[in-house]
C-alpha positions in Angstrom: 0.0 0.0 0.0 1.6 3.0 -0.9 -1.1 5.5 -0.8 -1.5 8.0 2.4 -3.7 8.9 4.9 -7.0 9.9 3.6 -6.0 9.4 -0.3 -6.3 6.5 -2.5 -3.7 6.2 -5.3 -5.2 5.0 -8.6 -3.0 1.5 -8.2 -4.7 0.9 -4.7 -8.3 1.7 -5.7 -8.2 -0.5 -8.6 -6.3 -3.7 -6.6 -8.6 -3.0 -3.8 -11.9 -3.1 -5.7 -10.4 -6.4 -8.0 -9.8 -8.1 -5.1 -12.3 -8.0 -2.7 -15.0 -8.1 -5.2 -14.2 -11.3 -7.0 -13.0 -12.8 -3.9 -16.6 -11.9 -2.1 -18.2 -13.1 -5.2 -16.8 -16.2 -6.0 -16.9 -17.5 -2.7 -21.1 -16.5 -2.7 -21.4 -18.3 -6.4 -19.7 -21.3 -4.8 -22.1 -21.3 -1.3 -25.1 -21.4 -3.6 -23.9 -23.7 -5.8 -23.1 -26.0 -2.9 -26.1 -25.6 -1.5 -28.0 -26.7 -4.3 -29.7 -23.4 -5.2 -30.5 -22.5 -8.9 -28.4 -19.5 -10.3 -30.6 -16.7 -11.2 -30.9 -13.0 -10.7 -33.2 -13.6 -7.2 -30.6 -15.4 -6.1 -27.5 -13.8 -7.8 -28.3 -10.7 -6.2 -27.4 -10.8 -2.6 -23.8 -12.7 -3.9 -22.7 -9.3 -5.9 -24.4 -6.9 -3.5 -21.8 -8.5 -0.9 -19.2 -8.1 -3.5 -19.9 -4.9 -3.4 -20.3 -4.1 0.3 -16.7 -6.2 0.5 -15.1 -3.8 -1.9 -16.4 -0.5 -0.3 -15.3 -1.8 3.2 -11.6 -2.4 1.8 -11.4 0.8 -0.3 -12.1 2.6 3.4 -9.7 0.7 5.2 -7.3 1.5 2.4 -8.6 5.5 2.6 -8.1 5.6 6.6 -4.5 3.6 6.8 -1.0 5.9 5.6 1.7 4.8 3.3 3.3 2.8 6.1 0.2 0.5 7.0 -0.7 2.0 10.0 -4.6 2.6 10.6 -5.8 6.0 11.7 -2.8 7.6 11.8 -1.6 10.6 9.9 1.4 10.8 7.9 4.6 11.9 9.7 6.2 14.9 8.7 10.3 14.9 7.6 12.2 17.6 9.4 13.9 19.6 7.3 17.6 19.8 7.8 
């Protein structure tokens, strides 16, 4: 992660939203699958509307951790010497 605190670099955004949405949705395409439920838009829906909750709630953490990984904590200004 190399954006910091408060901004999202382009890289980031796009990583964040790749991941966590196909992760979210593959693993919901594979629970109704297993369960033996039919794969239509009724039950398609809740499987990508999770995808896209996943994706929102790692695109914040990414917004509120700095370029160093720590959450909730500002950037640390360089002394000028």
């Amino acid at each position: 992660m190399k954006s910091e605190f408060l901004k999202l670099d382009l890289r980031d955004f796009i990583r964040g939203l790749i991941v966590a949405a196909i992760c979210t949705f593959i693993t919901g395409l594979y629970q109704l699958i297993a369960s033996g439920g039919t794969v239509n838009w009724v039950t398609l829906k809740p499987v990508l509307l999770a995808a896209v909750g996943s994706a929102i709630s790692y695109l914040t953490t990414n917004l509120l951790t700095n370029s160093r990984g720590d959450f909730m904590q500002t950037e640390e200004k360089i002394a000028a010497e």
